[in-house]
N, C-alpha and C positions, 0 to 999 in steps of 0.2 A: 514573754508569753510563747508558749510552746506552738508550733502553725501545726493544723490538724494534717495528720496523712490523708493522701487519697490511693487507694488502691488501684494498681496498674497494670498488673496481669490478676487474673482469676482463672483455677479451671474449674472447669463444670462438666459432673458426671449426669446420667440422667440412669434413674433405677424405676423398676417395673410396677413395683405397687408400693402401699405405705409400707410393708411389712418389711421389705428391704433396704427400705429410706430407713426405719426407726433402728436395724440390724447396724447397716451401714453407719449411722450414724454415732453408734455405742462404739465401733470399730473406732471409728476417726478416734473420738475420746478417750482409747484406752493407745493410741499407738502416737498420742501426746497434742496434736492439732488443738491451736484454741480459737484461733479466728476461722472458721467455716461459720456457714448456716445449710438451715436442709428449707429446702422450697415444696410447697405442696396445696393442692387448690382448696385444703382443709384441713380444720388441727386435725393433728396427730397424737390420741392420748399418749401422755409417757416423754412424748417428745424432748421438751422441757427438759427431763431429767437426762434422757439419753443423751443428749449436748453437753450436761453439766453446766446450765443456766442457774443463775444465782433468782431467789426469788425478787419480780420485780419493788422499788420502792414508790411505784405508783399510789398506793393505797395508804403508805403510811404518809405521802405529802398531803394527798386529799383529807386526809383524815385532820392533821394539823392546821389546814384553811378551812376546813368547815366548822373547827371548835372555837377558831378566832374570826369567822364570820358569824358565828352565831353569837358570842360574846358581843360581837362586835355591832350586832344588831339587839338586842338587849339593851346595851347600853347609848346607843343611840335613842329610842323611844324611851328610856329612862330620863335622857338628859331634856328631850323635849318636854314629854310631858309633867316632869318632875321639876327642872332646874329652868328652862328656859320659857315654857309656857304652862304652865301650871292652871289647871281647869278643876274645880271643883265639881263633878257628875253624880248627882245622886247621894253625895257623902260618901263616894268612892277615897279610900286614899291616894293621893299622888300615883305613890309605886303601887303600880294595881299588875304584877306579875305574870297573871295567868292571859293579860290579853296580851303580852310584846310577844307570847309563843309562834302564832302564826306568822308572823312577821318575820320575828327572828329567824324563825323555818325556809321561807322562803330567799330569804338573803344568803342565810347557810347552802339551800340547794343552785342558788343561780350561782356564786362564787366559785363554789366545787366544780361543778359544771366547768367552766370558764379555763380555773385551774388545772384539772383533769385532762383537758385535750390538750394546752399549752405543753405543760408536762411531760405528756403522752409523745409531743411529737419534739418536743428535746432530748427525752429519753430514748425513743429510735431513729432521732440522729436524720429528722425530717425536715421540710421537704427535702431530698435526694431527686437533683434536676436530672443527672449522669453518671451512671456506672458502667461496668465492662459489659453487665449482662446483659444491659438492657439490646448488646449487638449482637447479641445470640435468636437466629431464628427457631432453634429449637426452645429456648426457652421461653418462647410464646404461652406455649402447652403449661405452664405452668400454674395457670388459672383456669385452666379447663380439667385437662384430663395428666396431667406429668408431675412428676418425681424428680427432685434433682436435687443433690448437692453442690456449694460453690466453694472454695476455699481459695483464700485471700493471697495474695507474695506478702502482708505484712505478718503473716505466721512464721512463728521463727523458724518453724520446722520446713517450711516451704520448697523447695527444690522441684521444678519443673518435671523434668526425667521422674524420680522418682517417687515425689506426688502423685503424678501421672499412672506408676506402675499400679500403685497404692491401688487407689481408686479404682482401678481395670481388676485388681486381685480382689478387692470386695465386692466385686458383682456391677460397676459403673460400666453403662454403655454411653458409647456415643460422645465422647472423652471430649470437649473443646478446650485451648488456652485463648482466651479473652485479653485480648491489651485494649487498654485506656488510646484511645487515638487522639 
């Protein structure tokens, strides 16, 4: 079993508005960087593509738990009312289809749900107790009112010095390197 990296230096540039976070950040991706992220106190249309993010598979997992919870709720008040308690209503037949809907709906919507956030925070690799940045006092701002780029040492292209230069040649103020203490 592979032991997950933990990233050990980070630098962090901080840029002035989105317009130069979303510039910036086409820059990184055309001059080869794959492990960055761009930080910002609100989406940034475009963003996504500007990184060259892949689309999430969030939607297509939720999709396949809510069509085997709904089956799966279906077939559960099939079995009751059908095969294990069987109620004659009015000269209802058994599989009386059109009432396991609600039901099934509701089983389908709690499970997705459930699923959905699980997913969500395996997918971005959550909870995250400690990273470099969180020892950045400038990256405070980053929920407030700041712009920043971070870029990982596990980027192949990584090189301190010249990351460094990078970053300052794209319009990055306020340069920090982050080590893991």
């Amino acid at each position: 079993m592979k032991k997950r990296e933990r990233s050990s230096q980070v630098i962090l540039a901080e840029f002035d508005d989105p317009s130069q976070l979303l510039q910036a950040a086409k820059k990184i991706k055309e001059a080869g960087y794959k492990k960055f992220d761009c930080h910002s106190p609100f989406p940034i249309h475009g963003m996504d593509y500007a990184m060259g993010l892949k689309r999430s598979p969030l939607g297509y997992i939720v999709f396949i738990v809510a069509l085997f919870a709904f089956s799966g709720g279906v077939l559960l008040e099939w079995w009751t009312s059908t095969v294990d308690y069987p109620l004659v209503i009015s000269g209802k037949p058994f599989f009386s289809y059109q009432a396991y809907g609600p039901v099934a709906f509701a089983i389908m919507v709690l499970f997705s749900a459930f699923v959905a956030l699980l997913a969500m925070l395996a997918i971005n690799k959550l909870p995250r107790y400690f990273h470099p940045l969180f020892s950045s006092r400038r990256f405070e701002k980053a929920s407030d009112n700041g712009f920043f780029i971070s870029i990982d040492d596990s980027d192949a292209k990584f090189d301190i010095i010249s990351t460094k230069d990078f970053l300052a040649q794209i319009g990055g103020k306020n340069l920090e390197v982050l080590t893991l203490a």
